[in-house]
C-alpha positions, 0 to 999 in steps of 0.5 A, spaced: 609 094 324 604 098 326 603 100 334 597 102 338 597 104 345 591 106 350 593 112 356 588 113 362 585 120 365 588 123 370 586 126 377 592 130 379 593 134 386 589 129 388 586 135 393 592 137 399 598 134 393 599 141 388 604 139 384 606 131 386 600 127 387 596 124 382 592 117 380 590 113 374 582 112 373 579 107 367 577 112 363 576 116 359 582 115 355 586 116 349 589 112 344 595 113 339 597 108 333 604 109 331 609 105 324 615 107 322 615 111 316 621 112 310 624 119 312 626 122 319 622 125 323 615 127 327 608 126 322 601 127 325 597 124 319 590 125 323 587 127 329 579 124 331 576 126 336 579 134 336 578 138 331 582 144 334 589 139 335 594 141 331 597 136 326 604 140 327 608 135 331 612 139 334 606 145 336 603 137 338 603 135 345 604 128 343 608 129 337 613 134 341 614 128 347 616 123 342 620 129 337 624 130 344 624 122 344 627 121 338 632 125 339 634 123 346 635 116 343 639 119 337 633 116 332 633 116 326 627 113 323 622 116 322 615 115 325 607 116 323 602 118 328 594 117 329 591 121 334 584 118 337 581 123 343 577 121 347 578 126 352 575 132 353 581 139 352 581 144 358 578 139 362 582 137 369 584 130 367 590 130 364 588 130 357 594 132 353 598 128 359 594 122 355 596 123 349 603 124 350 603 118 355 599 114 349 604 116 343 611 115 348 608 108 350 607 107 342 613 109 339 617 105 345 615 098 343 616 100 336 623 102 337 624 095 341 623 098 348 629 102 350 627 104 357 622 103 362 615 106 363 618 110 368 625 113 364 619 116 360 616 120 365 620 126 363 619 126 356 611 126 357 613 133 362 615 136 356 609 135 352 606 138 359 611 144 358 608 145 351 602 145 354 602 150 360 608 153 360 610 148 366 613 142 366 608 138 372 609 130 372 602 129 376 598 127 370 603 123 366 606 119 372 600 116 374 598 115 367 604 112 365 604 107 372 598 107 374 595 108 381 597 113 386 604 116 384 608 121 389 613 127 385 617 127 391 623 131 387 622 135 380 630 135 380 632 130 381 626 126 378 624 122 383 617 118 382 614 113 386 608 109 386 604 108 392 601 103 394 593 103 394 587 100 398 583 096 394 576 097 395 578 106 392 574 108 387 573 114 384 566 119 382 569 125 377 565 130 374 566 134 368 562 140 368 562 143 360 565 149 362 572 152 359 578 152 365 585 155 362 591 151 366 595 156 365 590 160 367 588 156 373 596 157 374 597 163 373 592 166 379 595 162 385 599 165 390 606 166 389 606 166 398 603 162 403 603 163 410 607 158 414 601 156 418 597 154 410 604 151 409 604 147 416 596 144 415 598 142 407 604 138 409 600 135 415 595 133 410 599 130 404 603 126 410 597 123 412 593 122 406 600 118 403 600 114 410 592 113 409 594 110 403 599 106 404 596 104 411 589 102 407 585 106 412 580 110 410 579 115 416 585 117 415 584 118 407 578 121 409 580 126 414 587 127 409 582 130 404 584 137 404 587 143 400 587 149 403 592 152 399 589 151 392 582 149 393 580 156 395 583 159 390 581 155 384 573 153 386 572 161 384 573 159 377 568 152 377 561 155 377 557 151 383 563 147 386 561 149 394 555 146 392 557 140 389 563 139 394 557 138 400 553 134 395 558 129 395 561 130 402 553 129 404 553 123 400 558 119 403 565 121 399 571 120 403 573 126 400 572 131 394 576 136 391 577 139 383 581 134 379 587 138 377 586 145 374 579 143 373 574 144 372 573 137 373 571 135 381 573 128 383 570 125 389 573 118 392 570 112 395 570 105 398 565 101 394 564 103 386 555 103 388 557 108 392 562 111 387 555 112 383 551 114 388 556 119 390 557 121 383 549 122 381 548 127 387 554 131 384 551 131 377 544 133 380 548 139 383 551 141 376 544 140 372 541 146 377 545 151 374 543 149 367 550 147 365 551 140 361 556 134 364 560 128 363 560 123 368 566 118 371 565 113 375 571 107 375 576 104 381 582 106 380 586 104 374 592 100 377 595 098 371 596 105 367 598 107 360 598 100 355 600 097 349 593 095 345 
C-alpha cells in the first residue's frame, strides 16, 4: 500500500494573533507519500525539491512528526517516507508545517486512521518544535483544517476552526530574501505595555467577530499588529512600502505572513486579489529583489489525501 498526501501553506499570526491565529491558502504546498516497510521505525528515502533537508527521520521535521506518532500509537511497523517540497524554506509560510502535516496525514491512513485531523495537531507542533525551538500550532492547525483556526490554549490544546466569509482571498508575497524564525523569535520583546496589550486584545477580538460576522469593515479595521509587526518589518527589506502599496490598492488589510518574510494582504474578490498582488510585487522589484507570488481564496479544506 502506497499513500500520498497534499499539505497547504500557511499565513500564521494573521497580523493582531501572535501565536494563535493562522489561515490555509491553495497553494504552495507539500506532498509527502508513504508505505510500510519490513523493520520498525522512520526512514526518508528522498527529498525533491530541497537539497538542504536532511534524510535523518529523526533531525527531519516531517519523519520526527511521525516518529513521535508512531510512538503515541505504540506502532511497531515500520514506515518509508518520500518528500516533495514544493515550498520555499525560511519563507513565513509554514513550510516545515506542511510536511509534517502532509507526513501525519499519509501515515494515519495507512495506519487505518486512528485519530482525527484534529488529535494530530500536537504531533505536527512537534515537528514545529524541532524546527524553531517552539512548539506553535498556528501554522499546522489551519494546515491540517483548513480555513481560519484560533489557538485559544496551548495547555490545554484547544483549536477551533472559525468560520470564514466567502468572498476572502488572499494575495502573498515572497520576497527572495533569508528570515531565520528563530531569529525572528528571538528579537520580540519579552514585555509589552498594557496599553499595546489592551489595542491587540481589541484587534484579535475584532478580527474573529469580523470573521464570524462576515463583515468585511470590521476585518479590515481588525487588521493591525502593534506588538509584532513593527519589530519584525525591520528585518523584511521594502515592507513599509509594500504594505502602503497594498493598502493603496484596495487590501482589507496587509501584515508579514508568519515570521516573514513573506507578506500577505486580504481581499473581497480574487480580481482584486491579483491586483493588489501585482502592486505588492512592483514594489518588490524596485529594490532589485526576486519574488513568488500567491494569490488564491482561502483553502477551506486543509490538509488532504491524494
Amino acid at each position: 500500500m502506497q499513500i500520498t498526501a497534499y499539505a497547504p501553506a500557511t499565513v500564521a499570526n494573521v497580523a493582531c494573533g501572535f501565536d494563535i491565529l493562522g489561515f490555509a491558502v491553495e497553494k504552495p504546498g507539500d506532498t509527502v507519500t508513504v508505505n510500510f516497510k519490513k523493520t520498525a521505525g522512520v526512514k526518508i528515502t528522498k527529498i525533491i525539491g530541497n537539497k538542504n533537508l536532511p534524510l535523518d527521520a529523526v533531525k527531519n521535521t516531517a519523519g520526527y512528526a511521525v516518529i513521535k506518532l508512531l510512538e503515541y500509537l505504540n506502532e511497531k511497523r515500520g514506515i518509508e517516507m518520500e518528500l516533495h517540497k514544493n515550498m520555499p524554506l525560511g519563507s513565513g509560510l509554514g513550510s516545515s508545517a506542511a510536511s509534517s502535516v502532509a507526513a501525519l496525514l499519509a501515515v494515519n491512513k495507512i495506519l487505518g486512521e486512528p485519530l482525527t485531523k484534529e488529535e494530530l495537531i500536537p504531533f505536527a507542533m512537534e515537528g514545529e518544535r524541532l524546527a524553531c525551538g517552539a512548539a506553535h500550532a498556528d501554522n499546522v492547525a489551519p494546515a491540517l483544517l483548513g480555513g481560519f483556526t484560533l489557538i485559544r490554549s496551548y495547555d490545554p490544546l484547544d483549536v477551533i476552526k472559525i468560520k470564514t466569509p466567502k468572498n476572502l482571498f488572499s494575495a502573498v508575497i515572497h520576497p527572495h530574501v533569508e528570515v531565520s524564525t528563530e531569529d525572528a523569535r528571538k528579537i520580540l520583546k519579552k514585555q509589552i505595555t498594557l496599553k499595546q496589550a489592551i489595542t491587540q486584545w481589541g484587534n484579535t477580538a475584532g478580527l474573529i467577530a469580523g470573521l464570524l460576522q462576515e463583515d468585511l469593515g470590521l476585518i479590515a479595521r481588525s487588521l493591525q499588529d502593534v506588538v509584532i509587526e513593527p519589530i519584525r518589518s525591520l528585518l523584511i527589506p521594502g515592507f513599509n512600502e509594500v504594505k502602503a502599496a497594498a493598502l493603496k490598492a484596495g487590501a482589507l488589510g496587509c501584515s508579514i505572513s508568519g515570521s516573514g518574510p513573506s507578506i500577505f494582504a486580504l481581499a473581497n474578490s480574487i480580481s482584486k486579489a491579483q491586483y493588489i498582488a501585482k502592486n505588492m510585487e512592483n514594489e518588490i522589484l524596485k529594490m532589485k529583489i526576486k519574488c513568488d507570488v500567491f494569490v488564491s481564496p482561502i483553502n477551506h479544506e486543509g490538509a488532504k489525501i491524494l
